[in-house]
Every structure is written in structure tokens, then in C-alpha cells.
C-alpha positions in Angstrom: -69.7 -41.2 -138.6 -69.6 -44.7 -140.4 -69.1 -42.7 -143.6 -66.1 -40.8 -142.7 -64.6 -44.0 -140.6 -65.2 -45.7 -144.5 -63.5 -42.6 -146.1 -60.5 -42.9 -143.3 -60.0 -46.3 -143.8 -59.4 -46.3 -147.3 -56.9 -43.1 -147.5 -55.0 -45.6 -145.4 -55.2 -48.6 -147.2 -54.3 -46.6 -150.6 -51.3 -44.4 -148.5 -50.3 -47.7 -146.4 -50.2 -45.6 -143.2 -50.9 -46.5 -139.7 -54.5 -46.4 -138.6 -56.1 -45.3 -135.9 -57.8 -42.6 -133.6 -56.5 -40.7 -131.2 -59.7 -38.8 -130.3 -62.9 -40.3 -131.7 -64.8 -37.9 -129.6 -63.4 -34.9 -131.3 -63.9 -36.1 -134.7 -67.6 -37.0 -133.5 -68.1 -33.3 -131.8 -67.0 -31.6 -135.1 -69.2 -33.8 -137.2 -72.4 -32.9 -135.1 -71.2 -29.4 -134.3 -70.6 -28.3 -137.7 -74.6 -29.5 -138.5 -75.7 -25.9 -137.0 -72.5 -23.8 -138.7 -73.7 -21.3 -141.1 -77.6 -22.3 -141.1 -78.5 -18.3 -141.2 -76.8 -17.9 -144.3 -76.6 -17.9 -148.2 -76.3 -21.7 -149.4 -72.2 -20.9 -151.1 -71.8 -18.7 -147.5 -72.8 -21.8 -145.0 -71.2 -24.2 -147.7 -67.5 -22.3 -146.8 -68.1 -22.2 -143.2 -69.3 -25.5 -143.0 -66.4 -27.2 -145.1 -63.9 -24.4 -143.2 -64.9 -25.4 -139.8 -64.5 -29.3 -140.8 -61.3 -29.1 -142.9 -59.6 -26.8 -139.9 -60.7 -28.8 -137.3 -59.6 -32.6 -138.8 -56.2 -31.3 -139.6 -55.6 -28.9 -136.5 -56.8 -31.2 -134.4 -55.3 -34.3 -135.2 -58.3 -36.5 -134.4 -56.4 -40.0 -136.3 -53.2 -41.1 -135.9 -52.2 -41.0 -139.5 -54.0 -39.4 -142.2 -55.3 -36.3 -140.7 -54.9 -33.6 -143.6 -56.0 -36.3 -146.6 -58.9 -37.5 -145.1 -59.8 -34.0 -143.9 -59.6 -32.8 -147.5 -61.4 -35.8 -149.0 -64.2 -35.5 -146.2 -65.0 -31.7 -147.6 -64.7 -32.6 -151.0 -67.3 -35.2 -150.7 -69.1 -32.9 -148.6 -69.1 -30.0 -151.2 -70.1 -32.2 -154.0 -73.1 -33.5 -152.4 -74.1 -30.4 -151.9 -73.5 -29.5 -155.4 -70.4 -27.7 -155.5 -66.0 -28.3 -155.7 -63.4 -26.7 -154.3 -60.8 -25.5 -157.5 -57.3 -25.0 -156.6 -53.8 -25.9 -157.7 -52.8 -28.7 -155.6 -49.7 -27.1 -154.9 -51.9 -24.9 -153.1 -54.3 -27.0 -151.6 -50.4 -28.8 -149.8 -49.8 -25.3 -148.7 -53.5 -25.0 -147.0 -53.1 -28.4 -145.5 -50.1 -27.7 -144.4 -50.7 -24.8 -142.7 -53.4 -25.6 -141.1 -51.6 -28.4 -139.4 -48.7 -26.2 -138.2 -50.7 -23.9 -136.9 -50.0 -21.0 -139.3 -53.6 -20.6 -140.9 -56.5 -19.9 -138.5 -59.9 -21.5 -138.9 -61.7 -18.0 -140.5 -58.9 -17.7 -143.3 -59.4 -21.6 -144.0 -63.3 -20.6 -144.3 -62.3 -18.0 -146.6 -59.7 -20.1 -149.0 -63.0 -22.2 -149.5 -65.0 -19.5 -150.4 -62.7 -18.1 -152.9 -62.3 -21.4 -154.8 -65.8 -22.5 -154.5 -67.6 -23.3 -157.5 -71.0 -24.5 -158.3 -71.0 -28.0 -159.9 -73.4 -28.3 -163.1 -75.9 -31.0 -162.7 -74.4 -33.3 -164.7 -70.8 -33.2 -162.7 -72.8 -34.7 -159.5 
């Protein structure tokens, strides 16, 4: 949790935005919950549902007063790249996701598979 609280604060110390949570606990039940996503599958496969799950549920459910869909992002980039992979999109498109995902217009299971698509294993030396 203190690593993500790190990660939220400076998204809005760079965007100047107002800080805050509005639901801790939910952002502290996705964190945990998201532990035992995918744990029957491939490595890429539980990768995607992992980062699906967290990335739908930051931005959907608004756990921060400002900053939501950024630090949502950021949180499953750094995710991904510890665990030796990147998501590769436009970020045109990555907007789009983002944004859709906040109004409601992209359920969890197609954010899970948008990952999956633009998943890419990272070469050692890119970690």
C-alpha cells in the first residue's frame, strides 16, 4: 500500500491536482484481492488478469479524489515491468482505454483482454 500511496502522491505533485482518497478501503481490497487473480494460469495469462483487474478497478472505481485513471495506469505499468513485461500501445489508445473504463463503457474482461493483446515480454536488460 505505501508504494502505491508513493506512486499517487507524485502523479499529483507532477499534475498539480487535488489529493486525496475517497475510499482507501477499496483501493486496499483490490490490492490484496488481485494477489489470488489468475494464480492457475500461464505467467503472460495471470499477468493480463492481474493488471486487468487492477487498472479496471482504480479507474472504475474512483478510489482518489483526483488522479484515478494516471495513477491506475502507472500502478500496472510498474506492476508489469517488475514482472518482466510492458504494455505497448499508442497513447492515443491507452486515453481511449482509460477513458472508457471510467465512463463505464469498457467492462473489466475486455480491459483484461486490451492488456493481453499489447503485452510484451521485456528483455532482461529493459528491467
Amino acid at each position: 500500500m505505501k508504494q502505491i500511496e508513493r506512486l499517487y502522491k507524485e502523479i499529483i505533485a507532477v499534475s498539480d491536482g487535488e489529493h486525496g482518497y475517497l475510499s482507501k478501503s477499496n483501493l486496499e481490497y483490490f490490492l490484496d484481492a488481485a494477489k489470488d487473480i489468475g494464480e492457475s494460469l500461464e505467467k503472460k495469462q495471470a499477468l493480463a488478469k492481474k493488471a486487468g483487474f487492477l487498472l479496471y478497478n482504480v479507474v472504475f472505481s474512483h478510489p482518489f479524489v483526483n488522479g484515478n485513471k494516471r495513477t491506475g495506469y502507472e500502478l500496472v505499468k510498474l506492476f508489469l515491468r517488475l514482472n518482466g513485461y510492458s504494455i505497448v500501445s499508442p497513447s492515443q489508445e491507452v486515453f481511449r482505454i482509460l477513458l472508457d473504463i471510467a465512463t463505464g463503457n469498457l467492462s473489466a474482461k475486455n480491459v483484461e483482454k486490451w492488456i493481453g493483446i499489447h503485452l510484451i515480454e521485456l528483455e532482461p536488460k529493459h528491467l
